[in-house]
C-alpha angles and dihedrals in degrees: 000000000000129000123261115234115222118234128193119185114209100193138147096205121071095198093059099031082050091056106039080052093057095049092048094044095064086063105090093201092059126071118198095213096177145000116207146171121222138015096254089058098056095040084062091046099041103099087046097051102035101190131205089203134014125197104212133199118214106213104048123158105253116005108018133225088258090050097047100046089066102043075052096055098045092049089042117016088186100055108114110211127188127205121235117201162159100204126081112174112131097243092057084053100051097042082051090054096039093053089054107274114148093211157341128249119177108222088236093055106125104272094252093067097064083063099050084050092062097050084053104055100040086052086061098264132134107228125197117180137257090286108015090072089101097067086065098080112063120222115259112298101009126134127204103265118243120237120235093260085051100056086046098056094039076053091055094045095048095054080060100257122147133234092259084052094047088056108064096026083068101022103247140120111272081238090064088046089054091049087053093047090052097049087052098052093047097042095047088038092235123139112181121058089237088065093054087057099045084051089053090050102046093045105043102260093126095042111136091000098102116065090025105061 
């Protein structure tokens, strides 16, 4: 018998977050375990529900889908959210991937591919949509951004700190501090700590930090 994977939908609009329910719903490997509206809602939630995959909207009144996919990943590093959305301009897909998202789904993709999505990502993949696919391969020269957490723990690192250090300066599990220290070293292409400072150094992150402090 095979697991079920747990789905939350996080959706501000009941008509789409319904449907996507129904067609989830005649999978017997997958459990809609909620269906919310906001990001506020599921952050609350998130220890309770403890979801294997969250579809996630992107414009949501309050906390948005951006925000709360971080807050997500630093409570749970393991959560896989998807995003869910209308828009498909390349620069909507790669801030969703660069503040932690595992894909990206548009809502009038054919019903089957949500589906799809959600294979791939809880195989470890990361699944962008029939035509989002683009927005995968970065222009010449272009690195993956960093999200705000993450410049302030590649701060913290820089000026020496550990990730013990890191924790409780910013008020996170060492574990979240590791998964953040993973995705900057793979996004800046940087292996060794002292890399990540030398980085700091050439491109501003440590700027007024010193004689100040």
């Amino acid at each position: 018998m095979s697991i079920e994977t747990r789905v939350v939908i996080v959706d501000d609009h009941p008509m789409v977050a319904e449907g996507i329910e129904a067609i989830l719903d005649s999978y017997d490997d997958i459990s809609v375990i909620a269906t919310l509206s906001d990001g506020k809602a599921i952050i609350d939630q998130l220890e309770q529900l403890s979801p294997d995959v969250i579809l996630m909207d992107l414009n949501m009144p309050g906390i948005g889908g951006l925000s709360a996919t971080e807050l997500i990943l630093e409570k749970a590093p393991d959560t896989r959210i998807l995003v869910l959305s209308m828009h498909d301009s390349p620069e909507y897909i790669s801030t969703a991937l660069s503040h932690g998202a595992r894909g990206y789904v548009l809502k009038d993709v054919r019903t089957e591919e949500i589906k799809i999505a959600i294979d791939a990502v809880m195989a470890g993949d990361v699944y962008l949509c029939t035509g989002a696919e683009g927005a995968l391969a970065p222009a010449d020269n272009n690195r993956e951004p960093l999200t705000n957490r993450e410049q302030m723990v590649l701060l913290q690192l820089a000026q020496g700190k550990s990730n013990k250090e890191v924790a409780i300066a910013l008020d996170i599990s060492v574990r979240t501090v590791e998964t953040h220290r993973k995705n900057i070293k793979r996004k800046l292409g940087i292996s060794t700590t002292a890399g990540l400072t030398r980085y700091a150094l050439e491109h501003g992150v440590l700027q007024g930090t010193g004689a100040n402090m």
